[in-house]
N, C-alpha and C positions, 0 to 999 in steps of 0.2 A: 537831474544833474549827472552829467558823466563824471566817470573815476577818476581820479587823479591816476598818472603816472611815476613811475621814476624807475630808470633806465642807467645800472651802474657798469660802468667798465675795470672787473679786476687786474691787475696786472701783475701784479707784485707777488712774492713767494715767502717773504718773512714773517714772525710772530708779532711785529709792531704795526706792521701794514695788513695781517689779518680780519685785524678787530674792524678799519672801518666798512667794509663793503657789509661785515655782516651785522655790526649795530647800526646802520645808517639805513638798510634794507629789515631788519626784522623791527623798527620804528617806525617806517613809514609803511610798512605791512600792519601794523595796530591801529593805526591813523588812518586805515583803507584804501590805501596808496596800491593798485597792481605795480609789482616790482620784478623786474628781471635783473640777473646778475649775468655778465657774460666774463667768463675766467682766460686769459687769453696769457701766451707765453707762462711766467713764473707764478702767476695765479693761479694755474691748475693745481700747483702743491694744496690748495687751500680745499680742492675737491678729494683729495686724498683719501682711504679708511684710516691711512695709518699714516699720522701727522706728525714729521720731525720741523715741525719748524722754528729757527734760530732767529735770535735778533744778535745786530752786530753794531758796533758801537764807530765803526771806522763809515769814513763819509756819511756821518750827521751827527752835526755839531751841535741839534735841538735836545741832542737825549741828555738826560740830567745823570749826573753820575756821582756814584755812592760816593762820600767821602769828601763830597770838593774835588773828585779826580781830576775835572778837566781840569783845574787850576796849577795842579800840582807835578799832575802824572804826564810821562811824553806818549804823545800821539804813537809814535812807534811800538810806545809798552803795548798800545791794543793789539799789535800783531802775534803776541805770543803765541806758545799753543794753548789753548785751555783759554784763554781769552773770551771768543765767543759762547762759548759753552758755560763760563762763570756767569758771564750776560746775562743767558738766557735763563740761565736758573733763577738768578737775582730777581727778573720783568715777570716769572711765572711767582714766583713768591709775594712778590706785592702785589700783584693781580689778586691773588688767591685772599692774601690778607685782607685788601679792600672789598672783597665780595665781588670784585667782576665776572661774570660766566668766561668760561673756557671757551676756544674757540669751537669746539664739537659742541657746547652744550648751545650757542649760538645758533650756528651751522645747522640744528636742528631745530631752533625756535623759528627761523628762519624758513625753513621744511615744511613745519607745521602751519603756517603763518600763508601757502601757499608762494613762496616766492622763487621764480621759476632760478634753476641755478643751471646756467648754460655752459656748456666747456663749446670751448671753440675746435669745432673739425682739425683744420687747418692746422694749429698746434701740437695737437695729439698727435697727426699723424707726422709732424717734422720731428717730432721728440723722442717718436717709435713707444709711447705711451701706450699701456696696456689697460683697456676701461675696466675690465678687473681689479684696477687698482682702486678706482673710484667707488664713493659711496653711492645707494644708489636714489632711483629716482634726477639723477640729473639727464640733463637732454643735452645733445651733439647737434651744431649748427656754424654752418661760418657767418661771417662779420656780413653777408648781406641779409640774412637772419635777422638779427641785431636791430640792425637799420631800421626794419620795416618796424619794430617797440619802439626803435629809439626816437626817430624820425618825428614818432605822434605825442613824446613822454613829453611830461610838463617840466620834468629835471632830470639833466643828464648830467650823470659825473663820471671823473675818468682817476680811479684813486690805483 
């Protein structure tokens, strides 16, 4: 029986959009699944050694907030300063509390788990991105790269 596939497309640069490419990929790497991630635009932040990543509470009206805030609080309050930054400490605190892995320790399960993690050429070099920033063991390819994993995977997702 051949291997399953799965074929994720990162996009995304935030600490709430983190978690799925790499729990959704180091699950289906235990389940025997070959798995490639390809990190493309704001996704490359998630390839990072040194990860500032923020969640922000303005456009997404799914995130729950301390307090009954959204009931109470005006949407404009999230623009303050310090705003995102209370966020993000808040989403790392309850992460921490409920025992979720970090994204590094992920990121790493993930590694080990053989899960190929792709930066996208093309991005890096519009970004003027230095792969020194990167941790290592990832591979450089562009989106026809991609293709020829995705093209054959039994599931493609684009998070």
């Amino acid at each position: 029986m051949e291997q399953k596939k799965l074929a994720i497309i990162a996009t995304k640069g935030s600490l709430d959009w983190a978690y799925p490419p790499f729990i959704l990929a180091s699950t289906a790497a235990a389940l025997g699944y070959e798995v490639q991630i390809f990190f493309t635009f704001y996704g490359l932040q998630l390839l990072k050694k040194k990860l500032a990543l923020e969640v922000t509470p303005l456009g997404n009206p799914g995130m729950p907030m301390p307090m009954g805030m959204d009931k109470w609080f005006p949407v404009l309050g999230l623009t303050l300063p310090g705003m995102q930054g209370m966020m993000t400490s808040m989403m790392k605190k309850k992460m921490q509390d409920k025992g979720v892995a970090s994204i590094e320790e992920l990121r790493e399960l993930c590694q080990e788990a053989e899960v190929k993690l792709i930066a996208c050429q093309m991005t890096v070099d519009l970004f003027d991105l230095n792969r020194s920033e990167f941790i290592e063991g990832v591979e450089y390819a562009g989106a026809a790269a991609f293709f020829e994993f995705a093209g054959e995977s039994d599931i493609c997702l684009y998070i």
